[in-house]
NUDO-104674 format. One record per residue (C-alpha): residue number from 1; residue in one letter; x, y, z. Coordinates in steps of 0.001 Angstrom, whole numbers, plus 524288, in hexadecimal, padded with zeros to 5 digits. Layout:
# residues N
+-----+---------+-------+-------+-------+
| num | residuo |    px |    py |    pz |
+-----+---------+-------+-------+-------+
| NUM |       a |     X |     Y |     Z |
...
+-----+---------+-------+-------+-------+
***
This chain:
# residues 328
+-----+---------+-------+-------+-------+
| num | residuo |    px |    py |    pz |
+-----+---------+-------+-------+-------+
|   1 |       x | 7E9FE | 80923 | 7C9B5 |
|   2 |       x | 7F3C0 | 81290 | 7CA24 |
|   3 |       x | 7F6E8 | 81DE0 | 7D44B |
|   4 |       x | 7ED1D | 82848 | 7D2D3 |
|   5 |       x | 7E43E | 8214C | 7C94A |
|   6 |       x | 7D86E | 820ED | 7D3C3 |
|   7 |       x | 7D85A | 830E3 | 7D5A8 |
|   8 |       x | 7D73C | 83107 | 7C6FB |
|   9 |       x | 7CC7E | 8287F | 7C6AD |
|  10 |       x | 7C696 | 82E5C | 7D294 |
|  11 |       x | 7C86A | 83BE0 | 7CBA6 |
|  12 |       x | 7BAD7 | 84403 | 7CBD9 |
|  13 |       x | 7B36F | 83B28 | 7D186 |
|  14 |       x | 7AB95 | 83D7F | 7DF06 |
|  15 |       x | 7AED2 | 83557 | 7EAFF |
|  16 |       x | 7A67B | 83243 | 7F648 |
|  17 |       x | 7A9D2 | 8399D | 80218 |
|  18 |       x | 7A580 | 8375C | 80F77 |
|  19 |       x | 7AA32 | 83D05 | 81DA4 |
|  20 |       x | 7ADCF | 82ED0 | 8232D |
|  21 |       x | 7B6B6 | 82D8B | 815F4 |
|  22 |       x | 7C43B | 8308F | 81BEE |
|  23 |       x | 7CB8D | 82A15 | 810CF |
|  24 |       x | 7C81C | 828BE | 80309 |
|  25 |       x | 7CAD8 | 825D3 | 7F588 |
|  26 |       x | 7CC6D | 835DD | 7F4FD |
|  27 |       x | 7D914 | 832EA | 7FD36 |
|  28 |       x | 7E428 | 8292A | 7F797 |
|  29 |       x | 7E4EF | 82109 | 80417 |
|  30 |       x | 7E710 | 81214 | 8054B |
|  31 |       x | 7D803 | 811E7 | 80A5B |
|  32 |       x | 7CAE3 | 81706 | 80D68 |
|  33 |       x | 7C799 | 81ADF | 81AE0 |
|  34 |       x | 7BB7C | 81E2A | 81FFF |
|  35 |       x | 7B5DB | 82210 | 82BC4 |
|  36 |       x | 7AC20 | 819AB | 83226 |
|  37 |       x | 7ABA2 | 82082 | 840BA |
|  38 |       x | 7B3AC | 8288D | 848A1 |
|  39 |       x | 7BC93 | 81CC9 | 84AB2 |
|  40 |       x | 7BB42 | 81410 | 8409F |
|  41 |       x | 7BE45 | 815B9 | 831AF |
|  42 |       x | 7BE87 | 80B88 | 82663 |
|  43 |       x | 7CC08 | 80875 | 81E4E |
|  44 |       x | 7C7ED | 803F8 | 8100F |
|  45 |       x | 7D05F | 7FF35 | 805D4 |
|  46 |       x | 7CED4 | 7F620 | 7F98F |
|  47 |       x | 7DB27 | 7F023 | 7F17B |
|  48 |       x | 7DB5D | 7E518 | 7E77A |
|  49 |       x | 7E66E | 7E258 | 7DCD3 |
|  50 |       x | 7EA1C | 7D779 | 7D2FB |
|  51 |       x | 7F4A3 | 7CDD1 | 7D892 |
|  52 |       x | 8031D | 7D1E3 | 7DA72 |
|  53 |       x | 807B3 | 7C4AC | 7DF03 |
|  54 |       x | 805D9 | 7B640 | 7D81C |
|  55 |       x | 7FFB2 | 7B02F | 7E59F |
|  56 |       x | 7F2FC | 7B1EF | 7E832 |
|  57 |       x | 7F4B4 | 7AFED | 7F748 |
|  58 |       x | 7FDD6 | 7BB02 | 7F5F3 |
|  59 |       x | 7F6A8 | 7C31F | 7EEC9 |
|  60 |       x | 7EC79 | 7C464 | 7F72D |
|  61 |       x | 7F2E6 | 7C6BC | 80217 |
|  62 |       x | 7FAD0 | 7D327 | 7FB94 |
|  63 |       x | 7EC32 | 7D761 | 7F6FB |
|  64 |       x | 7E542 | 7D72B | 8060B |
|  65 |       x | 7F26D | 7DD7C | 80C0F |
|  66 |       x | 7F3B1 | 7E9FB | 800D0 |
|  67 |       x | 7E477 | 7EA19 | 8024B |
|  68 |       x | 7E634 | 7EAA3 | 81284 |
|  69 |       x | 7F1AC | 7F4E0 | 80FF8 |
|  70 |       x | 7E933 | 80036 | 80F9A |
|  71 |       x | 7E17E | 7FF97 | 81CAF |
|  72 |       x | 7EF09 | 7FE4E | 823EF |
|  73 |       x | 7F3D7 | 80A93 | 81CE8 |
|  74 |       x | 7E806 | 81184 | 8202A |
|  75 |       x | 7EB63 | 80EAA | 82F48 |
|  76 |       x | 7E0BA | 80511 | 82EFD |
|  77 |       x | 7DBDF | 7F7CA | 83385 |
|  78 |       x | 7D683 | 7EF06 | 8282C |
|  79 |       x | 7CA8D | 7E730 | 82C91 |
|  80 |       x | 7C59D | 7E0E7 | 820FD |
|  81 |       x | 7C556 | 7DEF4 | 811C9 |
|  82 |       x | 7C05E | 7DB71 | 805DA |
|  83 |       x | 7C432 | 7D313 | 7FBB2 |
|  84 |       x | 7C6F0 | 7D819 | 7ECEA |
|  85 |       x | 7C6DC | 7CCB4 | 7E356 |
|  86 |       x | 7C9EA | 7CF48 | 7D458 |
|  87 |       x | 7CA6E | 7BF25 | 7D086 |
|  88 |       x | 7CC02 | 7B95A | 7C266 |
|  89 |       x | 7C5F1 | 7AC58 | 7C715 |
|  90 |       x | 7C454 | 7A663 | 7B8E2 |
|  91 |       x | 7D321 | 7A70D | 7B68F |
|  92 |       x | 7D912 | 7A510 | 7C513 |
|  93 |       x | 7D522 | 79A9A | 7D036 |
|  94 |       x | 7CE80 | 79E52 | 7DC5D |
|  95 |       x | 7D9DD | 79861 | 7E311 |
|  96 |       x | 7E0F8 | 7A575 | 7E11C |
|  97 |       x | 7D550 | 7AD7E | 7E635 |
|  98 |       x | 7D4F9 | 7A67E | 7F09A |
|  99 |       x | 7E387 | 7A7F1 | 7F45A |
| 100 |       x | 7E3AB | 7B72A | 7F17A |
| 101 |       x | 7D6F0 | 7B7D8 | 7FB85 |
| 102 |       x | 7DCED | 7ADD7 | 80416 |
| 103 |       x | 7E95D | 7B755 | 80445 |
| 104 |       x | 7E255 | 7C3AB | 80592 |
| 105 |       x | 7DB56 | 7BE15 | 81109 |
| 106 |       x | 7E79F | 7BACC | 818B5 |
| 107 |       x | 7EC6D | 7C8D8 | 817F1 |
| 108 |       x | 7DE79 | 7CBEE | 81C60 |
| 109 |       x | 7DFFB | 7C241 | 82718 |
| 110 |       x | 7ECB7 | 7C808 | 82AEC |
| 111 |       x | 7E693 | 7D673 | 82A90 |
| 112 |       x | 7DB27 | 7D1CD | 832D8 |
| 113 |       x | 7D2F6 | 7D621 | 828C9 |
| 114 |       x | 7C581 | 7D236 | 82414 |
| 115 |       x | 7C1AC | 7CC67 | 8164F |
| 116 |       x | 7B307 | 7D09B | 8169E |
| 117 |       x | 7B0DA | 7CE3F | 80837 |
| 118 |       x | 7B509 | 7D376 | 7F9E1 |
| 119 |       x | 7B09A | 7D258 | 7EB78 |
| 120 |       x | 7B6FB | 7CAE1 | 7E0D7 |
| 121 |       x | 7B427 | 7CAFE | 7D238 |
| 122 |       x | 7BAF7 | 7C3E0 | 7C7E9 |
| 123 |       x | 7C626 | 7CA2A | 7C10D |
| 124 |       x | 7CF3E | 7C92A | 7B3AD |
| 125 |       x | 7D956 | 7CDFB | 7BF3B |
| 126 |       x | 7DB6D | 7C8AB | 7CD6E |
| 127 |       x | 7DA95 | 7D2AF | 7D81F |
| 128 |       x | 7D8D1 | 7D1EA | 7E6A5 |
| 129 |       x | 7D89F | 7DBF6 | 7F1F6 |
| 130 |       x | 7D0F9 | 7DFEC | 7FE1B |
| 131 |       x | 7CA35 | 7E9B1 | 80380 |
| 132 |       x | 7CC26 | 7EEB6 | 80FC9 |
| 133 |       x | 7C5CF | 7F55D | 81B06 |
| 134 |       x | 7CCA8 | 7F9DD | 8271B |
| 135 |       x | 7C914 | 801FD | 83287 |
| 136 |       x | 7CFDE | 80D78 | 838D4 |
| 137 |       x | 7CE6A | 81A1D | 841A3 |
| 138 |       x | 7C916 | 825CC | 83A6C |
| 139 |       x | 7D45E | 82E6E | 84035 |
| 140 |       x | 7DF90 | 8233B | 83FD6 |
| 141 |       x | 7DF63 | 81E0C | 82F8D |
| 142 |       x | 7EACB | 82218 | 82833 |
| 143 |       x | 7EDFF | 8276E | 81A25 |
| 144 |       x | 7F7F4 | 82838 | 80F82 |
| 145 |       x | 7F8DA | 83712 | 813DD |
| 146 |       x | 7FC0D | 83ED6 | 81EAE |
| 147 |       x | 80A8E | 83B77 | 820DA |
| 148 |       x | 81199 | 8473D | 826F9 |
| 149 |       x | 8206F | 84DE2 | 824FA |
| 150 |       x | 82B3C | 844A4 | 82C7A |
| 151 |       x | 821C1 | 83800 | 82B33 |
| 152 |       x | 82901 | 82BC2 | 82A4B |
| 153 |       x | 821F9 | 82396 | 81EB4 |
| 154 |       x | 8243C | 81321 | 82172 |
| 155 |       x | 8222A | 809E6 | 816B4 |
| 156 |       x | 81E47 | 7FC03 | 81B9B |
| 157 |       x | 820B8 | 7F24B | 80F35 |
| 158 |       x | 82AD9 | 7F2F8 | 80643 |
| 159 |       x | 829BF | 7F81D | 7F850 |
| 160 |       x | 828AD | 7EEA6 | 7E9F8 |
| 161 |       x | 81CE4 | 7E63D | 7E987 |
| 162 |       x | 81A28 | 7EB7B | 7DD8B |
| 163 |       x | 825D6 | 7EA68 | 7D70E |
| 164 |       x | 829BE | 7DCCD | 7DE35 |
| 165 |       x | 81A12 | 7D91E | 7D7A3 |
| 166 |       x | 81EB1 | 7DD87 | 7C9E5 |
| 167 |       x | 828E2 | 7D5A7 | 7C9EE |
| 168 |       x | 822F3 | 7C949 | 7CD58 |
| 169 |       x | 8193D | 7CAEA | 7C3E9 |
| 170 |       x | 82647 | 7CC34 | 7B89C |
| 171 |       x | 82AE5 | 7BDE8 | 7BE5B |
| 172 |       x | 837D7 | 7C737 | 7C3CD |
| 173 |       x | 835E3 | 7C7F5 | 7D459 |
| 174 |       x | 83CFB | 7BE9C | 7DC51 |
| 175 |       x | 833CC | 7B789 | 7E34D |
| 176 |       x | 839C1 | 7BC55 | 7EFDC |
| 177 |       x | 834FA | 7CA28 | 7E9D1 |
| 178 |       x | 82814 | 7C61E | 7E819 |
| 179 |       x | 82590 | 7BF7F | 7F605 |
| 180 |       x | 82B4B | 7CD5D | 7FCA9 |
| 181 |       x | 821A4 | 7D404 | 7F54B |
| 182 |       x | 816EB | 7C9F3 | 7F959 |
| 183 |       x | 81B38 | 7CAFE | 806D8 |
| 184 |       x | 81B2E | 7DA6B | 80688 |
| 185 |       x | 80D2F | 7DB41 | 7FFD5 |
| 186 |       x | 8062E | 7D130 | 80A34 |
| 187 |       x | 80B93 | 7D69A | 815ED |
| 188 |       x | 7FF65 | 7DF88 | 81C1B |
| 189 |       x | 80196 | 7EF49 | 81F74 |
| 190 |       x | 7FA4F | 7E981 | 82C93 |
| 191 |       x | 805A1 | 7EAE2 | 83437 |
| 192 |       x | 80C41 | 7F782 | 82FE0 |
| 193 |       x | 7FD8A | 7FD01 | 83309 |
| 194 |       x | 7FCAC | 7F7D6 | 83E3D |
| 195 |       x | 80B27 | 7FE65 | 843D0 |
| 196 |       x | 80735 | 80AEC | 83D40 |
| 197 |       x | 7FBFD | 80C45 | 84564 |
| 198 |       x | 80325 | 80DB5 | 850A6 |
| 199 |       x | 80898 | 81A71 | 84D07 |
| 200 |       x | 8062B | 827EB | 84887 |
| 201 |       x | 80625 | 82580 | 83A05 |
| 202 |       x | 801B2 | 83188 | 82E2C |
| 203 |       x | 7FF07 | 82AE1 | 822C2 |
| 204 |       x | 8010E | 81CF0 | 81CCC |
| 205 |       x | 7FEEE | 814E6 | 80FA7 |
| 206 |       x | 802B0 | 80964 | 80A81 |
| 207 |       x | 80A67 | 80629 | 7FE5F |
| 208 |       x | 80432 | 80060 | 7F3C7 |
| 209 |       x | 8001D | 80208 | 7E3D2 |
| 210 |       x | 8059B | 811E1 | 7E3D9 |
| 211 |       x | 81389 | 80D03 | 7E97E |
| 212 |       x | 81A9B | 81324 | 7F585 |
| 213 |       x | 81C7A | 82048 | 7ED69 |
| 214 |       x | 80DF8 | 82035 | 7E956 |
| 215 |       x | 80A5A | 81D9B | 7F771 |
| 216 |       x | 813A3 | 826CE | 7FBD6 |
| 217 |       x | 80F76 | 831EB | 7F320 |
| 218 |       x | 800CA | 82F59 | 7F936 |
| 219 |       x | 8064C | 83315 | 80669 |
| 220 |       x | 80A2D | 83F86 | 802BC |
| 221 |       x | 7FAE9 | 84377 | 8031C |
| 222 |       x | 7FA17 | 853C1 | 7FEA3 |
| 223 |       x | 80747 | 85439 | 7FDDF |
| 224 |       x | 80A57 | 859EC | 80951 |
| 225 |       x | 816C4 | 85104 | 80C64 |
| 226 |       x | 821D4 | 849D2 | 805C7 |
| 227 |       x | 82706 | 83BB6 | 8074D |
| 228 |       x | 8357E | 83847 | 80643 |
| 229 |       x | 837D4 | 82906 | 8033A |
| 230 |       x | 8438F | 823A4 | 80B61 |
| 231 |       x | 84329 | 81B44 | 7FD03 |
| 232 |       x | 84FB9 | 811DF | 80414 |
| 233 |       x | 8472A | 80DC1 | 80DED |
| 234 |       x | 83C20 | 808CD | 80658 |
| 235 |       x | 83968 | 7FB2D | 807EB |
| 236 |       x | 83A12 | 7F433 | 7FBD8 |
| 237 |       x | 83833 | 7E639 | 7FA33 |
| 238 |       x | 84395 | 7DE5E | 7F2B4 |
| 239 |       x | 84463 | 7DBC8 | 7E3FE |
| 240 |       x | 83A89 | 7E890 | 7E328 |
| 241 |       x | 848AA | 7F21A | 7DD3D |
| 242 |       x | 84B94 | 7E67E | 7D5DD |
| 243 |       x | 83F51 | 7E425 | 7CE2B |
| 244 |       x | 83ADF | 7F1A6 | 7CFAD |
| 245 |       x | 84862 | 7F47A | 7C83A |
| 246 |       x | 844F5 | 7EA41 | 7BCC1 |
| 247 |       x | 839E3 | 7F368 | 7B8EC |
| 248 |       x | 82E92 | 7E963 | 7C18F |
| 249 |       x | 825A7 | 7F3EC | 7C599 |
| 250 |       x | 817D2 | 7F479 | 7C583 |
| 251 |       x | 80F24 | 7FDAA | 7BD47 |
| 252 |       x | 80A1F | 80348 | 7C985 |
| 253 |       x | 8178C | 8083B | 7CDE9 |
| 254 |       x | 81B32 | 80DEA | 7C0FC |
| 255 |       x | 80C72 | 8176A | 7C3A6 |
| 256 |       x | 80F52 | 819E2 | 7D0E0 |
| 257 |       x | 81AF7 | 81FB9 | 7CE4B |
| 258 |       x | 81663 | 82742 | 7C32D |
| 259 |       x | 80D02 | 82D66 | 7CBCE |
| 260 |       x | 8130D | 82EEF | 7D7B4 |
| 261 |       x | 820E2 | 833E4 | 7D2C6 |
| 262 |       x | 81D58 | 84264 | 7D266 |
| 263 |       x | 81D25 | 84018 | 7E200 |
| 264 |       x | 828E6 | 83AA8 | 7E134 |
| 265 |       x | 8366E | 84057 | 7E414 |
| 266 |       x | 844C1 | 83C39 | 7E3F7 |
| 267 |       x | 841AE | 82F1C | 7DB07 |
| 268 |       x | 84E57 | 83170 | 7D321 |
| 269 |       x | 85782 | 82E2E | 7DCD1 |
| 270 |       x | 8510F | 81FF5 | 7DDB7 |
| 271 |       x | 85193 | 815E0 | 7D286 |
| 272 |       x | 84540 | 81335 | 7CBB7 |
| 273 |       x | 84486 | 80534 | 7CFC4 |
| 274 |       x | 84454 | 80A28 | 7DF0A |
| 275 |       x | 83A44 | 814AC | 7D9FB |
| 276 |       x | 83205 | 80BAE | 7D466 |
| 277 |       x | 83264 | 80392 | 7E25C |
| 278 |       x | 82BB2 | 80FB9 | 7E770 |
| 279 |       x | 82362 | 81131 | 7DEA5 |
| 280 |       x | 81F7F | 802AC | 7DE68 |
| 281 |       x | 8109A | 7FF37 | 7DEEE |
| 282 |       x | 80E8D | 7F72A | 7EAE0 |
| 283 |       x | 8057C | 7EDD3 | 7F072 |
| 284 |       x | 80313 | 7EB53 | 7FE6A |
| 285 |       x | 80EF6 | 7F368 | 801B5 |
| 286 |       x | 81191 | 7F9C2 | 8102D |
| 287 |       x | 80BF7 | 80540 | 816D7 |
| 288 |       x | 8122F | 8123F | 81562 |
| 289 |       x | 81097 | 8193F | 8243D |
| 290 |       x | 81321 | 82857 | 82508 |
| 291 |       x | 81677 | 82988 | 8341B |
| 292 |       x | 82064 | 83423 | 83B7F |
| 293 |       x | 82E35 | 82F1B | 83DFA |
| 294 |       x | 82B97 | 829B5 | 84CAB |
| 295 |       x | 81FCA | 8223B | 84A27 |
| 296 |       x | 8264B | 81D09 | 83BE8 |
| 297 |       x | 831C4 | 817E9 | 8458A |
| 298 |       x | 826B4 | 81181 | 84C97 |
| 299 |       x | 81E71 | 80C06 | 84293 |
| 300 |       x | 82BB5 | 8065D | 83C1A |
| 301 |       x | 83028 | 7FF11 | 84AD0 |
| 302 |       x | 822DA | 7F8AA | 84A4F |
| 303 |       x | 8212F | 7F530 | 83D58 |
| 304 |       x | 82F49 | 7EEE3 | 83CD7 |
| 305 |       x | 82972 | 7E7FE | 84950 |
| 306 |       x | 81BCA | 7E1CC | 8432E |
| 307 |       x | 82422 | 7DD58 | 836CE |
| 308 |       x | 82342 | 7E78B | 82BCE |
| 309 |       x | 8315E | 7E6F9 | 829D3 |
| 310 |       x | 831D5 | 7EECD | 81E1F |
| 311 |       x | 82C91 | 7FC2F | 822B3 |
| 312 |       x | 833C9 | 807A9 | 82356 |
| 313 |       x | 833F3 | 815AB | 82135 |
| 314 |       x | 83387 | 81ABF | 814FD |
| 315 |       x | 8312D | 82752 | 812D0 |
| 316 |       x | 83162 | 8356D | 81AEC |
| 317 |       x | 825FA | 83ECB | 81AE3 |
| 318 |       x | 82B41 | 84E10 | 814B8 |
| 319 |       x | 8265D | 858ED | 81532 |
| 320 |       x | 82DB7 | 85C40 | 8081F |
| 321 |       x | 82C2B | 85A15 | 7FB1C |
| 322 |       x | 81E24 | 85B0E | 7FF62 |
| 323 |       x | 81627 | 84FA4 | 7F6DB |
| 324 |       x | 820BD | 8480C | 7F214 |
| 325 |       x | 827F3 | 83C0E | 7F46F |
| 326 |       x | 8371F | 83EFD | 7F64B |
| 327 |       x | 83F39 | 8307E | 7F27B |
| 328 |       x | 84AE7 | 83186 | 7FAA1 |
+-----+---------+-------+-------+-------+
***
């Protein structure tokens, strides 16, 4: 599904409200939060896709860590999860069920996380994901809003698994293309989350299916701020310009930036190849941390220090154009 198709469908209808509900689907967040006492609250989250890599192993690996994404963008610690199984058993082997649990497992494993059960049905169409619970401090969760004027915004992972994906698929990546990607997509948000605690951060997300602009756009809440890109420092991973300049780009790229571009200012300066980078639809991609200059200095030192190499700031918090995203 495309950006804003859930509001449409939601459209009209009535939702279920309750006082411990500090986060719902009312809000565009990466999760649902809700309060269980005054110092505990619940982080939920579900995600399940079709595969995006050939190995199984792989595959479910990429699944657990996009699935585990959202708790650690919500500022929160992910205890356990649930296994989502979509499995054409008549035409495939349990062998690669196996392998994409087996994989999904070992991220779990790494995230010190729980499998506590799932639900599978068989399916024309192979799909896998989790879903999550994690717990957190009423007062201390984060969300996708709430940056303020002169925030530093730091971008973990670099930009292109979509495009990198699309071109595998066409028989045209280099297979050192296709391993970066891998390598990008399995690493877990665990660490980022876990430096980012340490300081005084306003809002954070992580980028996935609506692409860094689409993500970006969702931090600009009421519209009350700006966001200017620092578009040369963005992180992208190699052979994305390349492919991304041979036209490989995936449908959901071409709809996010059909529905985020009105947001968007300053694109004609930039080649459409680079746009579409920024536009790309990614999966299991890096946090994006909304923090003032000192602490973003901080949070950088320490995550150069635990190993997430690629992060870097990205993008300045304005007070003007309010509600749009300046490319500069």
């Amino acid at each position: 599904m495309g950006p804003g198709d859930l509001d449409q469908a939601l459209c009209g209808l009535q939702l279920v409200s309750h006082p411990n509900l500090l986060v719902g689907i009312e809000h565009p967040d990466d999760a649902g939060v809700y309060k269980v006492s005054d110092d505990l609250a619940l982080v939920q989250t579900v995600d399940f896709f079709t595969p995006i890599v050939d190995d199984p192993y792989t595959f479910g690996r990429i699944a657990a860590a996009n699935a585990l994404s959202d708790i650690y963008a919500m500022g929160a610690i992910p205890i356990t999860a649930m296994n989502l199984v979509a499995f054409p058993i008549q035409s495939m082997g349990i062998e690669i069920l196996r392998e994409i649990l087996r994989g999904g497992l070992d991220t779990m494993r790494e995230a010190e996380v729980v499998l506590i059960g799932g639900h599978s049905i068989e399916d024309n169409e192979l799909k896998y994901g989790l879903a999550v619970t994690g717990l957190v401090h009423p007062d201390s969760f984060l969300t996708n809003t709430g940056a303020q004027i002169g925030d530093r915004i730091i971008l973990t992972k670099p930009l292109g698994t979509g495009i990198i994906n699309t071109a595998q698929k066409g028989g045209l990546a280099a297979p050192e293309a296709v391993q970066g990607a891998a390598d990008v997509m399995t690493v877990l948000n665990r660490k980022a989350a876990e430096v980012m605690r340490g300081f005084h951060v306003h809002a954070c997300t992580d980028v996935t299916g609506f692409g860094l602009l689409g993500h970006l756009s969702e931090m600009l809440g009421e519209g009350e701020i700006g966001i200017k890109v620092f578009v040369d420092a963005v992180p992208i991973l190699p052979g994305t310009e390349e492919y991304a300049g041979m036209g490989l780009v995936p449908g959901g790229t071409h709809r996010n930036r059909e529905f985020y571009a009105p947001k968007v200012q300053g694109g004609k300066g930039f080649s459409p190849a680079l746009l579409d980078i920024l536009y790309d639809s990614q999966t299991s991609g890096g946090l994006l941390i909304a923090t003032t200059k000192k602490d973003a200095d901080g949070i950088l030192r320490f995550l150069q220090e635990v190993g997430v190499e690629d992060a870097c700031i990205i993008a300045e918090v304005v007070a003007k154009p309010k509600g749009k995203i300046v490319l500069a």
